[in-house]
C-alpha positions in Angstrom: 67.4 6.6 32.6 70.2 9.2 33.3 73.4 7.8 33.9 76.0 8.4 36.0 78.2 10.4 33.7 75.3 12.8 32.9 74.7 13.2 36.9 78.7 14.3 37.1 78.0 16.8 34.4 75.2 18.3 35.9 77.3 18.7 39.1 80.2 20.1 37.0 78.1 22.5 35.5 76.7 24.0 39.3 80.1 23.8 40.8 81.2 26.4 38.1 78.0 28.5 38.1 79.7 29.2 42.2 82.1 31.2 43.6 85.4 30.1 45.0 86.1 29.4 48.4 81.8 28.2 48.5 80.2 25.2 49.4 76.9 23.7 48.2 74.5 22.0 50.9 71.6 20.3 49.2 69.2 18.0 51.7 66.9 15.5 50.7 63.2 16.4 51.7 61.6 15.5 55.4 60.0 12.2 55.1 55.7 13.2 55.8 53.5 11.9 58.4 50.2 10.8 57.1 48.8 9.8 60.4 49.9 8.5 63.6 52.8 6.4 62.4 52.3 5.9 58.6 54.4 8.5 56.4 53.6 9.4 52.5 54.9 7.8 50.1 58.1 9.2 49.9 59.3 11.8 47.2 62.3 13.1 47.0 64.0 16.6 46.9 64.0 17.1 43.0 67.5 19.2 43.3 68.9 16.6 45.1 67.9 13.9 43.0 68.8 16.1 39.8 72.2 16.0 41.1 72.9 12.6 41.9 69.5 10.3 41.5 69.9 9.3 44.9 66.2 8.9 46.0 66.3 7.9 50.3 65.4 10.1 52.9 67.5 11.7 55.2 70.4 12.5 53.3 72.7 15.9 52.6 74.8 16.0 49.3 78.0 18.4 49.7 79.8 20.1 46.9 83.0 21.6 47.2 84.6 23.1 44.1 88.3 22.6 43.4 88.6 20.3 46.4 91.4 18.0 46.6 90.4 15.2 48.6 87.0 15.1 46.4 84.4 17.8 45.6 80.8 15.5 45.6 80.6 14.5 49.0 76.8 12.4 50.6 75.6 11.9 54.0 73.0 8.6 54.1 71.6 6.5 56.6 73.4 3.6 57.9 72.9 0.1 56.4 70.8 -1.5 59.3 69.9 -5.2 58.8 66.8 -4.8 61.3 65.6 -1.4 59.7 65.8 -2.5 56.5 63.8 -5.5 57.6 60.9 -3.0 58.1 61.2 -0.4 55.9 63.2 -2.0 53.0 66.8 -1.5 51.1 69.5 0.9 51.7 72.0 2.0 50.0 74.8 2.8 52.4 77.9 5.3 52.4 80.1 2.4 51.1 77.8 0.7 48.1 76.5 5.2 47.4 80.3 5.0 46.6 80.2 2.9 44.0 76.9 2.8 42.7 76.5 7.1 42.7 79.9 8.1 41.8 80.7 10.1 45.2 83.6 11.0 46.3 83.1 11.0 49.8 80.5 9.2 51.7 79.6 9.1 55.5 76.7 8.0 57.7 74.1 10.8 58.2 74.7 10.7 62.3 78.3 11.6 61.6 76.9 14.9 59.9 77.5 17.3 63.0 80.9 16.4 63.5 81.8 16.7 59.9 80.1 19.2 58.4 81.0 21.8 60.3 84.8 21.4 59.4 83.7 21.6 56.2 81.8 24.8 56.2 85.6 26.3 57.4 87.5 28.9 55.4 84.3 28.9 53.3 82.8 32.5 52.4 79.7 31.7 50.9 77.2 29.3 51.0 74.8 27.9 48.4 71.8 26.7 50.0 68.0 26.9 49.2 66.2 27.7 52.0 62.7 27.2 53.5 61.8 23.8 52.3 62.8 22.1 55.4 62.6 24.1 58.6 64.6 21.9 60.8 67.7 21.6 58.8 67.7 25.2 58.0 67.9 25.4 61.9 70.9 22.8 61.9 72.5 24.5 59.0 72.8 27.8 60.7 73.5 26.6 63.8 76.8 24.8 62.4 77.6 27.9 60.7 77.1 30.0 63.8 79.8 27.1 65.4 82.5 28.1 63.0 81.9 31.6 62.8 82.1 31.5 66.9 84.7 29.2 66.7 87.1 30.6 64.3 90.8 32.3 64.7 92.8 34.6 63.2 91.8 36.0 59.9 91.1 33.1 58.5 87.8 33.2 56.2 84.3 32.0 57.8 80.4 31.9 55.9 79.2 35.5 55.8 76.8 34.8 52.9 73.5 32.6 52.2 73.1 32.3 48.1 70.1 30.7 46.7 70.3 27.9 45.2 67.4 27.4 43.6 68.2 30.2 41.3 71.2 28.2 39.8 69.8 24.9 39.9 66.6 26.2 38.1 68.8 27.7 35.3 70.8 24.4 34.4 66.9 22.3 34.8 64.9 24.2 32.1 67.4 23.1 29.2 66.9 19.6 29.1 69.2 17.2 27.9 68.5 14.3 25.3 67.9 11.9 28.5 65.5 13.9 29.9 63.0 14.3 27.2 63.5 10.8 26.4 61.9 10.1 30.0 59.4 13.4 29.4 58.0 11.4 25.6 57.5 8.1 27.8 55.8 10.0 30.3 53.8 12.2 27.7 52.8 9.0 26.1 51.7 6.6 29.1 49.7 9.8 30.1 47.9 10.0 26.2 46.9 6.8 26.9 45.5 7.0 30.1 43.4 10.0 28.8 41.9 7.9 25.6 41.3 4.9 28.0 39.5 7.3 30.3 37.5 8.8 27.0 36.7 5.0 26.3 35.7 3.9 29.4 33.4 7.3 30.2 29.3 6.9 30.5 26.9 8.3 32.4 26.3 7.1 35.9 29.8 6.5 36.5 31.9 8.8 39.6 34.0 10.9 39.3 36.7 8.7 40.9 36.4 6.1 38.5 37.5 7.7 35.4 40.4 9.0 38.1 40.4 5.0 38.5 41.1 4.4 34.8 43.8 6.8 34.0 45.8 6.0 37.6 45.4 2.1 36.4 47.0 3.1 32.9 49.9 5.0 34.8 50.6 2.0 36.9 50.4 -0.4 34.2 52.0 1.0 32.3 55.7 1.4 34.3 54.5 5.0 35.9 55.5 5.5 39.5 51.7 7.2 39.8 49.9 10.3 39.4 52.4 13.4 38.8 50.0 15.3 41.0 46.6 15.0 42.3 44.1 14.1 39.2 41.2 16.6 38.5 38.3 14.9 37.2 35.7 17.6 37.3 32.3 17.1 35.6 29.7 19.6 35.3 30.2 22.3 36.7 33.1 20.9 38.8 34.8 21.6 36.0 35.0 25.4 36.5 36.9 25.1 39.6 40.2 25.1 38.7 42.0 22.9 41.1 39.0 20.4 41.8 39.9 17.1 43.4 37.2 15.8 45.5 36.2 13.8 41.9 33.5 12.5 43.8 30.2 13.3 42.1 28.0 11.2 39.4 28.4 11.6 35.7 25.3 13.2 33.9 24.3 13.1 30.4 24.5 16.7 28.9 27.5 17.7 30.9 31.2 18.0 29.8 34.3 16.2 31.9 37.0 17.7 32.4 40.4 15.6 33.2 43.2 17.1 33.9 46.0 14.3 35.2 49.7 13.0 34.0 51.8 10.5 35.2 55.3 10.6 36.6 57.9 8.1 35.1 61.6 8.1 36.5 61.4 11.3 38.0 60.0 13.2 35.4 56.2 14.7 34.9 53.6 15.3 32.0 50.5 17.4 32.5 47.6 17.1 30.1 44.2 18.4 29.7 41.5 17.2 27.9 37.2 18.2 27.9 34.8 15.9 26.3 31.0 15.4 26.4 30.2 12.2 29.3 27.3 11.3 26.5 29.9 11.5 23.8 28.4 14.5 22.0 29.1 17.8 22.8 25.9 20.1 22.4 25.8 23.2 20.2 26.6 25.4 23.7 29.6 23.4 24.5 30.9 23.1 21.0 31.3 26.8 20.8 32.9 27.5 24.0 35.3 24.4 23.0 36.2 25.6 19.5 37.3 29.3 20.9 39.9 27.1 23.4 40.7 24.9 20.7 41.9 27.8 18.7 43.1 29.7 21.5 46.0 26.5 22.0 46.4 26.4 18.6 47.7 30.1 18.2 49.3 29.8 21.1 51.5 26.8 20.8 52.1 28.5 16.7 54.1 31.4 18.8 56.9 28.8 20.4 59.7 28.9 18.3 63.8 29.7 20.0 63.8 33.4 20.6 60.1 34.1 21.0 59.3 35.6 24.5 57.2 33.8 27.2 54.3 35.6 27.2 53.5 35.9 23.3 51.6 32.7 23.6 49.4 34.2 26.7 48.3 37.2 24.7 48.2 34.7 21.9 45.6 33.2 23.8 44.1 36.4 25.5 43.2 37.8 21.9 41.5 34.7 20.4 39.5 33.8 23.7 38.0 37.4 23.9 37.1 38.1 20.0 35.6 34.3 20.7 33.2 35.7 23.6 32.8 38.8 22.0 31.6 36.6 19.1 29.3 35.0 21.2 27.7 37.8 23.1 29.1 36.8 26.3 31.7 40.0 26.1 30.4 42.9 25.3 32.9 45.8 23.2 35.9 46.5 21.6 37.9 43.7 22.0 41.0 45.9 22.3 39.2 47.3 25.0 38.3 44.1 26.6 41.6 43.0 26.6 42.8 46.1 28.0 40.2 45.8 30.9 41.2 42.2 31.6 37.6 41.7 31.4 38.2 38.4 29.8 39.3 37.3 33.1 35.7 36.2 34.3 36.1 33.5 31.8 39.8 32.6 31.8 41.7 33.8 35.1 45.0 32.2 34.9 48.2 32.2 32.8 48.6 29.7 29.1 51.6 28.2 30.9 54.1 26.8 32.6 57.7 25.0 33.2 57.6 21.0 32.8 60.3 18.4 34.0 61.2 16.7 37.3 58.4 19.1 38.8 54.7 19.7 36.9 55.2 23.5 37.5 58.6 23.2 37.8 61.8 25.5 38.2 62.8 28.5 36.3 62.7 32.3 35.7 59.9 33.4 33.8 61.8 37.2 33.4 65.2 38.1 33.1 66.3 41.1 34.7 62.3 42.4 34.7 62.1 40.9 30.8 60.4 37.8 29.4 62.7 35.2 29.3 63.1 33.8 25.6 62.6 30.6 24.3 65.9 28.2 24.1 66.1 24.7 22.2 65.2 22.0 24.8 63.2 23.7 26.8 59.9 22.2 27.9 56.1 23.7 29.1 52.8 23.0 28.9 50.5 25.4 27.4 46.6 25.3 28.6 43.6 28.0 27.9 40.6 27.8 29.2 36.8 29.0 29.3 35.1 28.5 32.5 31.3 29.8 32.9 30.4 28.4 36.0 26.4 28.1 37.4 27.0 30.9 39.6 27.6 33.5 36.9 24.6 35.7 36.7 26.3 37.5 33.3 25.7 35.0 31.0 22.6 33.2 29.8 21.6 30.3 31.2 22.6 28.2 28.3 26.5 28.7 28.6 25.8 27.6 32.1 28.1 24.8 33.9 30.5 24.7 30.7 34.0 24.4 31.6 36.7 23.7 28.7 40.7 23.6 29.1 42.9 22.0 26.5 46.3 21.1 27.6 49.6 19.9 25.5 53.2 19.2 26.7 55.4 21.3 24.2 59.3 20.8 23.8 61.3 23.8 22.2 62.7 22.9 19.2 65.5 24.3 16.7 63.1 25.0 14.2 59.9 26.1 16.1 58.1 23.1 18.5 56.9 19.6 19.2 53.8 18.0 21.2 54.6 15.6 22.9 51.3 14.9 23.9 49.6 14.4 20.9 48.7 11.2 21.5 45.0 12.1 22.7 42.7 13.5 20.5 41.5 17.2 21.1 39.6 18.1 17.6 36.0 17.3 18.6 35.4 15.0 15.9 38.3 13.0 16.9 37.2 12.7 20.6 33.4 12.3 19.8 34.7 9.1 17.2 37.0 7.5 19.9 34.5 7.8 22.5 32.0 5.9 20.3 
């Protein structure tokens, strides 16, 4: 759990990434509709609850550097005895007070008469816009107000600053709280993939291995699925964002799962192949060992001052002198990799950011550069072959063979750590639990 102290320190540390005489608007995101009148279960704005953990809708945070009367300032709903009736607790300006640490706390329907006054004298503000059409719309029409009311020479907003690009700086470092929550989460979501490895046979759906993993989440203190499962057998499996998870498990085919849970805010993302008869074939074997040893070279490049994208030609090289190997790529593999021709069989990237988001926040360059590894940082990193059906290239017998292999890897002092390694990926390992 991150406490309120750590909260205060993460607004400290924005506040003095701003300019003087700015102001920070953060708002929480638009509550969904699902159909008719039934919303989405709600999720909220991960900058906003980064900042403060407050996790209602309809709210707008306020920070204000250096200001006297209190720089952390929170627009909520009302408590309402009849709405909270219906839709549940509240928090309240006066108990957000006490329980968040703010400063300043006023019903949201007070936000057009105050917030304006507050934008006075201010030259800049720090704002990340585009998530929410209708407050951006409210936003600039309360800083049109002061600008067209204002007198003298007295200073007005004349700049819009991003704030996603500060906010994403201070959440790729995480602190010892945070991968505290990012081990629980990597380890509920291990043992959701070994139940779902347990539980597979043939004849089953698609859906109910996404049944058994989702159970483990839940069970397990998860507030659910970190994003949509893929359960993608077959050659489902060589559609890279495959979530219908509908169709029958066949003996002879690999499964691909590719799910993690999100506990208190935080994600993990793993990615495991296994045979749904609980041996792979010679075919499959092969393709898997290349990916295998693709994520092992890969995750052996992640060490504080290696760049990004050493563990993506880490990758590159051992996937094509594997097809090369294979006779599926024909050439020098030099060549190949020149070509990109690899990129029939593997067509996205080894990684990405991990934490409050499952591709979440953060430069991947520096001023056009790869941005180097730093202690505490946290991503994922995920090769893959995919030969789908409809691949005239390949013989027939690579056919409908679709492998990725994904691990949740923290940035260590001396080099790395997998968090995930919970769930087997050797093929011995997986072929001995699944028996």
């Amino acid at each position: 759990m991150i406490s309120k102290t750590e909260y205060a320190a993460r607004r400290k540390d924005l506040m003095s990434m701003m300019e003087e005489n700015s102001i920070a608007v953060i708002a929480s995101s638009p509550e969904k509709v699902r159909s008719k009148d039934t919303l989405y279960p709600y999720k909220q704005s991960t900058n906003l609850s980064y900042l403060c953990g407050f996790s209602e809708p309809s709210a707008v945070i306020v920070l204000l550097p250096k200001r006297t009367q209190g720089e952390f300032i929170l627009f909520c709903r009302d408590k309402d005895p009849l709405r909270e009736t219906w839709d549940g607790h509240r928090l309240g300006p006066l108990e957000a007070k006490n329980t968040l640490g703010v400063e300043d706390a006023f019903p949201i329907d007070d936000i057009e008469d105050i917030l304006p006054g507050l934008l006075e004298d201010k030259s800049r503000v720090y704002y990340s816009a585009g998530k929410d059409k209708a407050f951006d719309s409210r936003l600039m029409h309360w800083v049109d107000e002061v600008r067209n009311n204002r007198s003298g020479e007295g200073r007005f907003p004349c700049e819009f600053v991003d704030l996603d690009h500060l906010l994403g700086e201070l959440r790729l470092i995480k602190s010892a709280s945070e991968i505290k929550l990012m081990r629980k989460a990597a380890d509920i979501s291990a043992q959701a993939h070994c139940r779902a490895m347990k539980s597979c046979r043939v004849g089953l759906k698609e859906y109910q291995l996404q049944a058994e993993i989702e159970h483990e989440f839940m069970s397990s203190g998860a507030n659910g699925p970190a994003y949509t499962s893929i359960v993608g057998s077959g050659n489902n499996a060589c559609v890279l964002h495959y979530i219908e998870n509908q169709a029958t498990l066949k003996s002879g085919d690999l499964v691909l799962i590719d799910a993690g849970c999100e506990y208190q805010n935080y994600a993990a993302d793993i990615t495991r192949t296994f045979p749904i008869n609980g041996k792979f074939s010679a075919a499959q074997a092969a393709i898997y060992d290349i990916v295998l040893a693709a994520q092992e070279a890969a995750i052996n490049t992640i060490a504080p001052g290696v760049n990004f994208n050493q563990a993506n030609q880490a990758a590159i090289a051992v996937i094509t002198q594997g097809l090369v190997d294979l006779g599926i790529l024909n050439g020098e593999v030099e060549t190949l990799i020149a070509s990109g021709a690899y990129r029939d069989f593997y067509m996205h990237s080894v990684s990405h950011w991990l934490g409050m988001d499952v591709h979440d926040v953060g430069d991947y360059k520096v001023d056009n550069h790869w941005r180097v590894y730093e202690t505490g940082m946290l991503l994922t990193i995920e090769p893959g072959i995919y030969i789908s059906s409809n691949n005239s290239k390949v013989e027939k017998k690579w056919h409908g063979i679709g492998v990725r292999i994904e691990d949740d890897i923290l940035v260590t002092k001396t080099g790395y750590e997998i968090l995930t390694a919970g769930v087997p990926k050797q093929r011995d390992q997986i072929e001995s639990l699944m028996a």
